[in-house]
C-alpha positions as CSV (number, residue, x, y, z in Angstrom):
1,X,-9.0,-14.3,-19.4
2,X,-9.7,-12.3,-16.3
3,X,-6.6,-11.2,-15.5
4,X,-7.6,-10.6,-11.4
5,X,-5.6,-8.1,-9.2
6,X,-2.9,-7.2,-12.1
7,X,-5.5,-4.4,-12.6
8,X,-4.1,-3.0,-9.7
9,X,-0.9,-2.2,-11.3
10,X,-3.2,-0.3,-13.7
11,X,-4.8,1.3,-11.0
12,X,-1.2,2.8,-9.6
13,X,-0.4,4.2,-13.3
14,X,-4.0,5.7,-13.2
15,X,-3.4,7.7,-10.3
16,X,0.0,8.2,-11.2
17,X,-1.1,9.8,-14.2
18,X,-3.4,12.1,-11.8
19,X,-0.8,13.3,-10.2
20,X,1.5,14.3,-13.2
21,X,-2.0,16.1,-14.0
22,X,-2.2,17.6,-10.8
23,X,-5.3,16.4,-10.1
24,X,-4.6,14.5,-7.1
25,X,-1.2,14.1,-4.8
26,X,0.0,11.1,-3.3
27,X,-0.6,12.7,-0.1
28,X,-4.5,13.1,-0.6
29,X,-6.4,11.8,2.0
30,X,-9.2,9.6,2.1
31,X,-11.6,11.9,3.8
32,X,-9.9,15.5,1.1
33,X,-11.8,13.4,-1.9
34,X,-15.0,11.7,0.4
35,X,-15.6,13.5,2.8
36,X,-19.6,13.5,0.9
37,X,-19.8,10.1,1.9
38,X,-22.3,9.5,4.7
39,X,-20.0,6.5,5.5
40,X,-17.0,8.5,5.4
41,X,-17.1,8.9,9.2
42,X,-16.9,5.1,10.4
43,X,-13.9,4.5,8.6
44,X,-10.8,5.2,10.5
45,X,-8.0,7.0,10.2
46,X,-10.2,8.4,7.1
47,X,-8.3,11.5,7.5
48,X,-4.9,10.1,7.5
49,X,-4.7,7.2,5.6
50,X,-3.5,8.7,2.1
51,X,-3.2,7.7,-1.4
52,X,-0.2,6.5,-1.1
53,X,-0.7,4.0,2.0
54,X,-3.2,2.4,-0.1
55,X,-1.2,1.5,-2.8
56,X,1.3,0.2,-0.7
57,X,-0.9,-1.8,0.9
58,X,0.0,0.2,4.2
59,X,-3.2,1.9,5.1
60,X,-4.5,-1.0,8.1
61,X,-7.4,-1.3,5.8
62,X,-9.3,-4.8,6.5
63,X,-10.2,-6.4,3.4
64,X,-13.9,-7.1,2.1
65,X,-12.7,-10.7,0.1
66,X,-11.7,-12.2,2.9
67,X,-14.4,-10.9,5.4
68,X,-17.0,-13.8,6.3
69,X,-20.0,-11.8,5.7
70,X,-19.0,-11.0,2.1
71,X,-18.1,-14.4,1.6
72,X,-21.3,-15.6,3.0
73,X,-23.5,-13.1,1.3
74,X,-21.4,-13.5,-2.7
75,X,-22.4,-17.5,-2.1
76,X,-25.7,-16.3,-1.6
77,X,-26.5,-13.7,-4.6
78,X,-23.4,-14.6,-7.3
79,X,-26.4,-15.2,-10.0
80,X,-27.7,-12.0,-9.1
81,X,-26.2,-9.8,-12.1
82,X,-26.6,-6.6,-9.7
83,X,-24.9,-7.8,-6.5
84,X,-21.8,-6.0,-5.9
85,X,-21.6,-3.2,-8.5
86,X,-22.4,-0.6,-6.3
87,X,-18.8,-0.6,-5.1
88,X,-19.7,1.9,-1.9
89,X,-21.4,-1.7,-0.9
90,X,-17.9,-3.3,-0.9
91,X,-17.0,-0.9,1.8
92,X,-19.4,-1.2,4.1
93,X,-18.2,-4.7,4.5
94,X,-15.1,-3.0,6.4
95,X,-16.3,-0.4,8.0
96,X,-16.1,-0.2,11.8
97,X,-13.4,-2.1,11.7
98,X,-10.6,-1.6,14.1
99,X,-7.8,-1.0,11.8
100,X,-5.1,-3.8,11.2
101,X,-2.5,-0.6,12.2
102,X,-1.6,2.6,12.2
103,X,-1.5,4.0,7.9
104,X,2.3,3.6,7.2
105,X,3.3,1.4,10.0
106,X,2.9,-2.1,8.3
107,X,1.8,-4.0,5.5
108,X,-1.5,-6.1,4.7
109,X,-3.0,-6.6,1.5
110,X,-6.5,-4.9,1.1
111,X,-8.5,-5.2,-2.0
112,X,-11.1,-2.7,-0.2
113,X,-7.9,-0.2,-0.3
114,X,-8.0,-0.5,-4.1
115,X,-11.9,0.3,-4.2
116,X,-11.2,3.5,-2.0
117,X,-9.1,4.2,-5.0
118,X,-11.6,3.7,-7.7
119,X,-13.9,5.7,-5.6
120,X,-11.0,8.8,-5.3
121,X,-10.7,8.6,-9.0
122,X,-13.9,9.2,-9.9
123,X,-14.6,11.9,-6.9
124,X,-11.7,13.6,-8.6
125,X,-12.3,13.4,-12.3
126,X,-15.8,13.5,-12.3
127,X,-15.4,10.1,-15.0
128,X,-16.0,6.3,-14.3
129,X,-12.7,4.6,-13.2
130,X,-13.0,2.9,-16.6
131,X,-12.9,6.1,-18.7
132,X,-9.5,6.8,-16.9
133,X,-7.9,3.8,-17.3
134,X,-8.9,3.5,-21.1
135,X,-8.2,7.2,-21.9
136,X,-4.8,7.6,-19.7
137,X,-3.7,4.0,-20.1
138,X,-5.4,1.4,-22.2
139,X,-5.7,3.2,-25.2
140,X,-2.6,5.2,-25.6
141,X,-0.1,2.3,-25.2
142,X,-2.2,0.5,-27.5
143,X,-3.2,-2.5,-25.1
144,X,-5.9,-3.6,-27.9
145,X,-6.7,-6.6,-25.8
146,X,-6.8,-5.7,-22.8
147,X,-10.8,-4.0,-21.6
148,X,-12.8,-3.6,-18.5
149,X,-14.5,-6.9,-17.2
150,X,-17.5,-5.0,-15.8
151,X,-20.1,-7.2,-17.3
152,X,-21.6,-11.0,-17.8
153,X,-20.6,-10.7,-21.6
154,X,-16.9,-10.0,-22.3
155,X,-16.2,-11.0,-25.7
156,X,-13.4,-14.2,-26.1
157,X,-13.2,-14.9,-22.7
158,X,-11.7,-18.1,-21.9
159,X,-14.0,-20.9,-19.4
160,X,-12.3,-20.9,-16.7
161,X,-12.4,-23.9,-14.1
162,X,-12.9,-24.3,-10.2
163,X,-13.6,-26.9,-7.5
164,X,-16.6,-27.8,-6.6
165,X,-15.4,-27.3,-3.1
166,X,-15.0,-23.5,-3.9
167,X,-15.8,-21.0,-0.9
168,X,-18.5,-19.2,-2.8
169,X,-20.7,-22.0,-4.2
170,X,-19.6,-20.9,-7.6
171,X,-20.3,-23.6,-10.5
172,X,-17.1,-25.3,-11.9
173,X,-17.5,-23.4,-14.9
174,X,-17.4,-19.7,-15.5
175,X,-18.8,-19.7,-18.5
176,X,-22.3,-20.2,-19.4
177,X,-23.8,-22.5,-22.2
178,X,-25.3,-18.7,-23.6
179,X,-21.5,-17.0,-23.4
180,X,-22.2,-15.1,-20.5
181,X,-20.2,-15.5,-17.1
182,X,-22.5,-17.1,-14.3
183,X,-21.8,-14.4,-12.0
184,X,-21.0,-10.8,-13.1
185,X,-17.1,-9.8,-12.5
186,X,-17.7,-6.2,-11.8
187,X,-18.1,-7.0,-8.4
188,X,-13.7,-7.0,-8.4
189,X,-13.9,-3.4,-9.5
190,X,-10.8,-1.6,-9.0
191,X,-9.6,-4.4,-6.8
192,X,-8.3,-5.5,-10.5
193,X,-11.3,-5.7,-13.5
194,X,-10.0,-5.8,-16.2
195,X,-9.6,-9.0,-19.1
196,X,-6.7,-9.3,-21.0
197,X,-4.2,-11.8,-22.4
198,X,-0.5,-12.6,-21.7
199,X,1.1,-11.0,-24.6
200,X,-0.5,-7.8,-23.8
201,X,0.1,-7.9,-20.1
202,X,4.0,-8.8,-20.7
203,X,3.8,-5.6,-23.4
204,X,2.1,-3.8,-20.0
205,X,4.6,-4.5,-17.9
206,X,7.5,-3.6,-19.9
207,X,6.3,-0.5,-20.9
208,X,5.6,0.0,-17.1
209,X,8.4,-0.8,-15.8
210,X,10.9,1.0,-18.3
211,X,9.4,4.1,-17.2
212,X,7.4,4.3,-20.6
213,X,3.7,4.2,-19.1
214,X,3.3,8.4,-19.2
215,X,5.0,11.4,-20.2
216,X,6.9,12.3,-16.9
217,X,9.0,10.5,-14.8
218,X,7.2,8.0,-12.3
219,X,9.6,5.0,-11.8
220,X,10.9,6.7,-8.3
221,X,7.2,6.7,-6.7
222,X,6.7,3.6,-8.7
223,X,8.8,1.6,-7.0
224,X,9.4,3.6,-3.5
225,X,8.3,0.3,-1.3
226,X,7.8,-0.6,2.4
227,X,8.6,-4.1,3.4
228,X,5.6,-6.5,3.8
229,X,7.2,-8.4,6.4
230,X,10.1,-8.2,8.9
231,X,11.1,-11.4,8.3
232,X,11.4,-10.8,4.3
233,X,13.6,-7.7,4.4
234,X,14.1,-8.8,0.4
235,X,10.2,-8.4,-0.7
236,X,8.6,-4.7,-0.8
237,X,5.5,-3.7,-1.9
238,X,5.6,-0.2,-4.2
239,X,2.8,1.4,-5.8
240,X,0.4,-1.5,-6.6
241,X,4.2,-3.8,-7.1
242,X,5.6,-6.3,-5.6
243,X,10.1,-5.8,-5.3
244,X,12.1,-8.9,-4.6
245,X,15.7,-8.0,-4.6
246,X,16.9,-11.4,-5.1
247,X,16.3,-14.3,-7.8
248,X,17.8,-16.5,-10.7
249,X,17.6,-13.2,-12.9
250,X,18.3,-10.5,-9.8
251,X,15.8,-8.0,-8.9
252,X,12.3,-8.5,-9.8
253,X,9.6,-6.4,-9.8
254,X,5.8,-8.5,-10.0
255,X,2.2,-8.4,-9.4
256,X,-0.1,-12.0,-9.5
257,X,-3.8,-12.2,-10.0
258,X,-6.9,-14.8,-8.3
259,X,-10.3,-14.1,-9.1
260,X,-12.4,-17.6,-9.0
261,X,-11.4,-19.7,-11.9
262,X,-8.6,-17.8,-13.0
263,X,-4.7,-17.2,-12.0
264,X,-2.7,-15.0,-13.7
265,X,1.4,-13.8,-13.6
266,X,3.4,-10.5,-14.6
267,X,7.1,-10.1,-13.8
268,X,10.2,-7.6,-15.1
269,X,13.5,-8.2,-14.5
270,X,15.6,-5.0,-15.3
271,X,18.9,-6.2,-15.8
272,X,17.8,-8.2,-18.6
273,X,14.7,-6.0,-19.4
274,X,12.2,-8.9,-20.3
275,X,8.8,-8.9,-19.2
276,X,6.7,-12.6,-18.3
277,X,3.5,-13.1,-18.4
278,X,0.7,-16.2,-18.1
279,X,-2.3,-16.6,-17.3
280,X,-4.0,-20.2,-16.6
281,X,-7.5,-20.9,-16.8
282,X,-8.2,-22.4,-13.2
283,X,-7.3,-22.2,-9.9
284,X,-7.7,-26.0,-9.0
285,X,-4.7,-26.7,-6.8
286,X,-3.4,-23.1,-7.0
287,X,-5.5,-21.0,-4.5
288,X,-5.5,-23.3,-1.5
289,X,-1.4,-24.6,-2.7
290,X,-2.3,-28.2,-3.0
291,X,-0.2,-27.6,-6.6
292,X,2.9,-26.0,-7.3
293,X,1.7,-25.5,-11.5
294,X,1.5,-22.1,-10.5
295,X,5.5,-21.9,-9.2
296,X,6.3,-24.2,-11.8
297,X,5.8,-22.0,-14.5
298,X,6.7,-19.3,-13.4
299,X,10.0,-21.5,-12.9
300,X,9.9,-22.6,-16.4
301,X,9.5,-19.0,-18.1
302,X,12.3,-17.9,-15.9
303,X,14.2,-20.5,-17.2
304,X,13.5,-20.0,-20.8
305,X,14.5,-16.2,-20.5
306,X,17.7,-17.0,-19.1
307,X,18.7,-18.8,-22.0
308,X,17.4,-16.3,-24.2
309,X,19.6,-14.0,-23.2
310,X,22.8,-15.8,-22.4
311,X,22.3,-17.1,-26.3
């Protein structure tokens, strides 16, 4: 299935990566890697807002998903196959935006962040995002499932299922009689894009979280967060992770995934060092919380592994 903005914990080991290659610092700017961009100049705090604060989430950066002229113009051209690979397009959805805050001050999730990131990547490396994810990450730990969803034909991909009442106009079914997706996913980009399947994104996030994900030490910047909300001093939000000190197995480290049709799960708990992952093949219920199926299972699987390991 799609597995929706997990990729962005495989965006975080990406650039992680880059900087145990010395290709790029966490301290990078936006504006040291595109300053060539003839937009470069009507985003704010370009020259300040750093890797790093987009990872976190901490950058001010308004995001493109939930701005209502992307929403009204992805209702408008889904069936177009072209519309919204140019990922630069993503970013002009943003741009002269006042920004949410000042980079590091506070937290506010920002898909657009995570395309700035793709964009950084590739400034840097001279490859596709996809050639560094695969070569520094997909490959290596052996993720055979797991592959870029940057096309209308991914091979085994699961139907998934939405409302008919969905904000986009999509058609209840991703899938088309022919194989194909109805609308092309690329348009996520680094925002997540990627397909995988549970076993392989538990594998991922076990071998993340242990510290096993590269050759040098990376846990530290990994999991360095900044709160996402004053009243929550128990969630932070890390390098494209979510922290929450407390829960039925203790400290938990997590990312979730939406894209239309699909909802997705990844948690590690490190006292007991067991990885969880799902994936469900709708959102129905889940993305407006009408259902808590979502909850519930991850409920259930919690419970599971705690029996598992008091066995």
């Amino acid at each position: 299935m799609l597995a929706a903005s997990i990729g962005k914990t495989f965006v975080a080991a990406t650039v992680l990566s880059l900087t145990q290659d010395e290709i790029l610092n966490l301290d990078d700017t936006v504006s040291d890697w595109l300053s060539h961009e003839p937009w470069i100049n009507r985003l704010e705090y370009a020259d300040s807002i750093t890797l790093k604060h987009l990872l976190q989430h901490s950058a001010g950066v308004s995001n493109h998903v939930d701005d209502e002229n992307f929403i009204e113009d992805f209702a408008k051209h889904w069936s177009d196959a072209s519309f919204g690979q140019n990922p630069t397009i993503l970013i002009h959805y943003i741009l002269d935006d006042s920004p949410l805050f000042d980079p590091g001050e506070a937290w506010s999730y920002s898909d657009t962040g995570y395309i700035l990131l793709g964009l950084v990547v590739e400034a840097a490396t001279g490859n596709t995002y996809y050639e560094e994810v695969t070569n520094r990450v997909i490959q290596p730990l052996g993720l055979n499932s797991t592959s870029p969803s940057n096309q209308r034909d991914l091979n085994d991909l699961a139907a998934g299922y939405m409302s008919r009442a969905n904000q986009f106009g999509l058609p209840t079914k991703t899938v088309l009689e022919n194989g194909q997706m109805a609308w092309n996913p690329g348009i996520e980009w680094t925002g997540g894009g990627l397909i995988s399947n549970s076993t392989d994104l538990a594998l991922w996030g076990k071998i993340l979280f242990e510290g096993r994900a590269m050759r040098g030490a990376y846990m530290d910047q990994l999991l360095e967060g900044i709160p996402v909300s004053p009243d929550d001093p128990n969630t932070t939000f890390g390098l494209g992770v979510a922290i929450r000190r407390i829960g039925p197995m203790g400290e938990w480290y997590s990312h979730g995934g939406w894209i239309p049709g699909y909802t997705s799960s990844l948690r590690y708990y490190p006292r007991y060092k067991i990885a969880i992952a799902f994936q469900i093949n709708t959102d129905i219920g889940i993305v407006d919380d009408s259902t808590d199926l979502y909850d519930k299972m991850a409920s259930r699987l919690e419970d599971l592994a705690i029996h598992f390991v008091s066995r």
